[in-house]
C-alpha positions as a LaTeX table, in Angstrom:
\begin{tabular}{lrrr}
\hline
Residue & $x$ (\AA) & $y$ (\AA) & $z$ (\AA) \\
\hline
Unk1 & $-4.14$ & 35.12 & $-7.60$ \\
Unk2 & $-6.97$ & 35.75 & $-4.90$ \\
Unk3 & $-10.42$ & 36.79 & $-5.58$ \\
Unk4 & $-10.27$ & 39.20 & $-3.46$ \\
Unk5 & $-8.12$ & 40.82 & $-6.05$ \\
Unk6 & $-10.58$ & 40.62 & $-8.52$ \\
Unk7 & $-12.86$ & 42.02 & $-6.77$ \\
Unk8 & $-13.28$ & 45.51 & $-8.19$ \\
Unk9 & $-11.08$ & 45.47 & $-11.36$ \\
Unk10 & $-12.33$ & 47.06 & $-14.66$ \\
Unk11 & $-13.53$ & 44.49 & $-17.10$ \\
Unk12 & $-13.10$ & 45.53 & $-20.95$ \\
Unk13 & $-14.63$ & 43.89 & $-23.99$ \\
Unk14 & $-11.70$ & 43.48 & $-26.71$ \\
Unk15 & $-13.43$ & 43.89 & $-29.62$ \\
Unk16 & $-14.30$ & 47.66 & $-29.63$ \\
Unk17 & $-12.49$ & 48.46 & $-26.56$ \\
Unk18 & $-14.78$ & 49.38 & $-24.59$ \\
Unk19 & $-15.31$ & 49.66 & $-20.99$ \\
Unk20 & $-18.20$ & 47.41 & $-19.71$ \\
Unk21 & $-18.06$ & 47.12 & $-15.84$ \\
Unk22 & $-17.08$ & 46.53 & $-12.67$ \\
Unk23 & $-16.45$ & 43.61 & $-11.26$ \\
Unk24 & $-18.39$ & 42.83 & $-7.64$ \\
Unk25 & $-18.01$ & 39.12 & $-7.28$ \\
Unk26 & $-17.12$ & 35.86 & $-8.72$ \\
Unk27 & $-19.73$ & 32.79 & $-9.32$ \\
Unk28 & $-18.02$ & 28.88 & $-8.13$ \\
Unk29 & $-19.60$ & 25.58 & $-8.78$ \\
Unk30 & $-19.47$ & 22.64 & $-5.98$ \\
Unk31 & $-16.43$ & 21.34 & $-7.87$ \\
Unk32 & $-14.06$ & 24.24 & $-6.93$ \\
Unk33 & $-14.24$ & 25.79 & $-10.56$ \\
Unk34 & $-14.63$ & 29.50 & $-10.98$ \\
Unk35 & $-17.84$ & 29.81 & $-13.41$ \\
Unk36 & $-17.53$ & 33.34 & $-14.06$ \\
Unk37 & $-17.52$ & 36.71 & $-12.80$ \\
Unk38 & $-20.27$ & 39.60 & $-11.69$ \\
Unk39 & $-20.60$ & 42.99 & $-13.20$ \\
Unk40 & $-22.27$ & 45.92 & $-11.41$ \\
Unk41 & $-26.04$ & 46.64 & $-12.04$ \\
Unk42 & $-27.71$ & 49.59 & $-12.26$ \\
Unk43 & $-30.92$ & 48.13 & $-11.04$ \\
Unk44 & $-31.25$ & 47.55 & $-7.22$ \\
Unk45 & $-34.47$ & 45.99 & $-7.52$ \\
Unk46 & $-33.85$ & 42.93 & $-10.26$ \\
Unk47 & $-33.24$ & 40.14 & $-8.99$ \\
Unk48 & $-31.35$ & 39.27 & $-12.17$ \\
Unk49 & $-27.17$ & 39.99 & $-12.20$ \\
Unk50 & $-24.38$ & 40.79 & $-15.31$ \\
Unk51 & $-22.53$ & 37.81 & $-15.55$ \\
Unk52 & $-19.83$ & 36.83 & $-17.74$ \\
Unk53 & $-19.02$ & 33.03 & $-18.04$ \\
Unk54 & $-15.37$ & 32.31 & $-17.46$ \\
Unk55 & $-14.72$ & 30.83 & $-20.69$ \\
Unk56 & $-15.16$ & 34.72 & $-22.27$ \\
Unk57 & $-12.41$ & 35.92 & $-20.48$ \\
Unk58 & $-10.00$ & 36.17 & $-22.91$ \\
Unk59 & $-7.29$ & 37.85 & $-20.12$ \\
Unk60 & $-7.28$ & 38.99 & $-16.72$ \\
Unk61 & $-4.14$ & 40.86 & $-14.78$ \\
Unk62 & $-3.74$ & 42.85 & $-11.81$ \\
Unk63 & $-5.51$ & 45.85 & $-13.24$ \\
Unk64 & $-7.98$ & 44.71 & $-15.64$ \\
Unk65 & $-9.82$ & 42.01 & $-17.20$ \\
Unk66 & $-10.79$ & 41.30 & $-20.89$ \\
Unk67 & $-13.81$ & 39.73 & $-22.24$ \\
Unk68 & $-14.63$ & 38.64 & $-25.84$ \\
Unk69 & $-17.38$ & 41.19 & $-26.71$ \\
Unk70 & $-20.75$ & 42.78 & $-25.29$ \\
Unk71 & $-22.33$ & 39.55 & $-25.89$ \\
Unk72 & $-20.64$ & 37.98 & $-23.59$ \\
Unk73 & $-22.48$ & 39.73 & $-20.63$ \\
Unk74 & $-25.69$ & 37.85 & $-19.85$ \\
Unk75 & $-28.20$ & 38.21 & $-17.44$ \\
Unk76 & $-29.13$ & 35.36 & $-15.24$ \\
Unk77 & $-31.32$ & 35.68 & $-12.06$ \\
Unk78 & $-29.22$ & 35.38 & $-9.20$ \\
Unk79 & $-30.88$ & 32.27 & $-7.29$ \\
Unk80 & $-29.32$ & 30.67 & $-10.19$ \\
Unk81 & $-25.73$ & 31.37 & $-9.28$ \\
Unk82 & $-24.47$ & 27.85 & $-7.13$ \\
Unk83 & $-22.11$ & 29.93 & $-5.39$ \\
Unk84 & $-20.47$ & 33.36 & $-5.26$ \\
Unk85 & $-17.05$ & 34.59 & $-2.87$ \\
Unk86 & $-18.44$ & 37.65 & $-1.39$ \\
Unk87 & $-22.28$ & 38.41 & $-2.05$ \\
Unk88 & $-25.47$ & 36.82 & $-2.07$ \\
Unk89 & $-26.95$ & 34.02 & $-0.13$ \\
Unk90 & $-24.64$ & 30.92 & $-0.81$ \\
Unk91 & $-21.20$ & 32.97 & $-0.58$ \\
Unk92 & $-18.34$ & 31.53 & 0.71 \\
Unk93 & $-16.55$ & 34.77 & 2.60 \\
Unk94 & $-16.76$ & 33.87 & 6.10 \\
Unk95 & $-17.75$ & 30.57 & 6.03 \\
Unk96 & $-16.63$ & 28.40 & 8.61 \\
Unk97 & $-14.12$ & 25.30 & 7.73 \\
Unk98 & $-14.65$ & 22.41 & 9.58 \\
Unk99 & $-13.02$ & 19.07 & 9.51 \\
Unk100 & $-14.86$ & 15.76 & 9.01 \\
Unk101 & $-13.83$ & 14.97 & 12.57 \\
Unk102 & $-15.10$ & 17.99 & 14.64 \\
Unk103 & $-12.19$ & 20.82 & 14.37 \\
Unk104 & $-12.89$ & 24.39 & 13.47 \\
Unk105 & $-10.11$ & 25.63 & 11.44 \\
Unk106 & $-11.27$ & 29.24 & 11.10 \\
Unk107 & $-13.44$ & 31.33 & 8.54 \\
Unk108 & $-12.24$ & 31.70 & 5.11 \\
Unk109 & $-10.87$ & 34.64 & 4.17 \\
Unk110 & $-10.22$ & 34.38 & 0.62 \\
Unk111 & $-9.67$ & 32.12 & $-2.00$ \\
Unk112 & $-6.61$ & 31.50 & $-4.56$ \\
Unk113 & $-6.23$ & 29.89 & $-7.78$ \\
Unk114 & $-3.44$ & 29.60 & $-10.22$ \\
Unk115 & $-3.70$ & 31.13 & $-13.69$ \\
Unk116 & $-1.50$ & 28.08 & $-14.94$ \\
Unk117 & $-4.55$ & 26.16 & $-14.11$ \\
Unk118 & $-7.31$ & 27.95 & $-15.55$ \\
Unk119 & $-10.25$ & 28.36 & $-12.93$ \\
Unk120 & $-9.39$ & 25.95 & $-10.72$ \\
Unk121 & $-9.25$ & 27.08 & $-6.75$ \\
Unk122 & $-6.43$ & 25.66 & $-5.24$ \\
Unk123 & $-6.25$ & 26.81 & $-2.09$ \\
Unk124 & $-8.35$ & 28.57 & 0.77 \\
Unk125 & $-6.98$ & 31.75 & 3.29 \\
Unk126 & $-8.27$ & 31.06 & 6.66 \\
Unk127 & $-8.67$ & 33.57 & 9.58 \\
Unk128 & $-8.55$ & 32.43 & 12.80 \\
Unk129 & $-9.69$ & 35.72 & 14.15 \\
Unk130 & $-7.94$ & 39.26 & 13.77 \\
Unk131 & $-6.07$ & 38.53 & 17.29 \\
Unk132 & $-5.01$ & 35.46 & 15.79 \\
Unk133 & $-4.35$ & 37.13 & 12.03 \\
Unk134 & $-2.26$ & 39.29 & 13.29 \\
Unk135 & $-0.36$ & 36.86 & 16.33 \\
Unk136 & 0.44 & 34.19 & 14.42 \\
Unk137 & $-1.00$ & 35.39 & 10.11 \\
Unk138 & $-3.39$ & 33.32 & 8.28 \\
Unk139 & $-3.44$ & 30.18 & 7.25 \\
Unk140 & $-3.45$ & 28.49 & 3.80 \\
Unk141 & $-5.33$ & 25.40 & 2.95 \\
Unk142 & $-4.55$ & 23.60 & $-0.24$ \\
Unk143 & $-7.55$ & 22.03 & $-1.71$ \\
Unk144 & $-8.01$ & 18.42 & $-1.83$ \\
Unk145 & $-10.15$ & 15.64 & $-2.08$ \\
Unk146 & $-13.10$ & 15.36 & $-0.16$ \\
Unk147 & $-13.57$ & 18.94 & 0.19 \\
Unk148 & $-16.92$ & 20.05 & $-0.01$ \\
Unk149 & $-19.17$ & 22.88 & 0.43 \\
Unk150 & $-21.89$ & 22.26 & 3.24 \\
Unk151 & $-25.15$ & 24.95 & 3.82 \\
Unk152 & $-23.45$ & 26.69 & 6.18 \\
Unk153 & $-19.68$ & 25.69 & 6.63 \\
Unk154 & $-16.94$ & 24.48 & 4.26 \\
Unk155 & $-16.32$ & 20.90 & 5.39 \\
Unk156 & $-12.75$ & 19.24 & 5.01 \\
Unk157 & $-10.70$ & 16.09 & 5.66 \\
Unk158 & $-10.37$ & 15.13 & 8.90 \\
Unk159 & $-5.92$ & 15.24 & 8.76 \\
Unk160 & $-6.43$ & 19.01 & 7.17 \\
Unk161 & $-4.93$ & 20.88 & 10.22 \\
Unk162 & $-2.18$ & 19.04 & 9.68 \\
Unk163 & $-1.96$ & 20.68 & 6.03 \\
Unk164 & $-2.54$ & 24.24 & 7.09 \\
Unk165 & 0.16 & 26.45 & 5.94 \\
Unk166 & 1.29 & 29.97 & 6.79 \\
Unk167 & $-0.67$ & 32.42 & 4.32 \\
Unk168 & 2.22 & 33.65 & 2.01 \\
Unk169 & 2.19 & 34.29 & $-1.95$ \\
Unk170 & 2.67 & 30.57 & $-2.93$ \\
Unk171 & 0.29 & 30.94 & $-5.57$ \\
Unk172 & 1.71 & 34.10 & $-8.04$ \\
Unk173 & $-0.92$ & 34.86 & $-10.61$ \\
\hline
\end{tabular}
């Protein structure tokens, strides 16, 4: 599944039922892990977010996902979020991928990860520009060692051109 079909789902708590949010983005760690996901806020000002740790998903699909209860929404102050996919300071939409010896493989476009193996990214989308996107399609990287997220770009093995793959549903989620 990508994140960036995540983005926007209706999240549900399963004991009452209920309807609790939105979801606007998804918090990562430096280890490739998704940590959890962001709910809509009322509050424009705060610099505090809705976030629901991954663990208290109980289910996610292509229309919804499903949380353990109320309590599982927290609010944590954003500066405290390592990273996020599309908002906030340390996102990783856009961000350039680089290889350890010099080569700029693109921006990423989105991110994948296989519900077989819980919130583990396995792979990243890369645009090469829309000229590019729409010559020749986007590229997949599969994550690997080494693989690490820099202040400003996404830094990768050196060989990892060599590994890029033509974007297509290999992960189904």
């Amino acid at each position: 599944m990508k994140l960036q079909d995540m983005i926007g789902l209706t999240v549900y708590e399963v004991e009452e039922g209920t309807e609790v949010g939105e979801i606007i983005d998804i918090g990562l760690d430096s280890n490739w892990n998704i940590t959890g996901i962001e709910l809509e806020s009322k509050s424009f000002f705060s610099s505090h977010v809705k976030v629901v740790a991954w663990d208290n998903i109980v289910a996610y699909g292509e229309d919804a996902v499903m949380i353990r209860n109320k309590e599982s929404i927290i609010k944590v102050d954003a500066d405290h979020i390592s990273y996020t996919f599309l908002l906030g300071k340390n996102n990783l939409k856009d961000r350039q991928v680089l290889t350890a010896s010099g080569t700029v493989l693109g921006r990423i476009s989105d991110v994948y990860f296989d519900h077989k193996l819980g919130n583990t990214i396995v792979a990243l989308e890369i645009s090469d520009g829309l000229v590019t996107d729409l010559i020749e399609g986007r590229k997949w990287l599969p994550c690997s060692e080494g693989m690490s997220i820099g202040e400003e770009s996404v830094l990768v093995p050196a060989m990892s051109e060599e590994r890029l793959q033509k974007a297509i549903n290999i992960v189904n989620g």
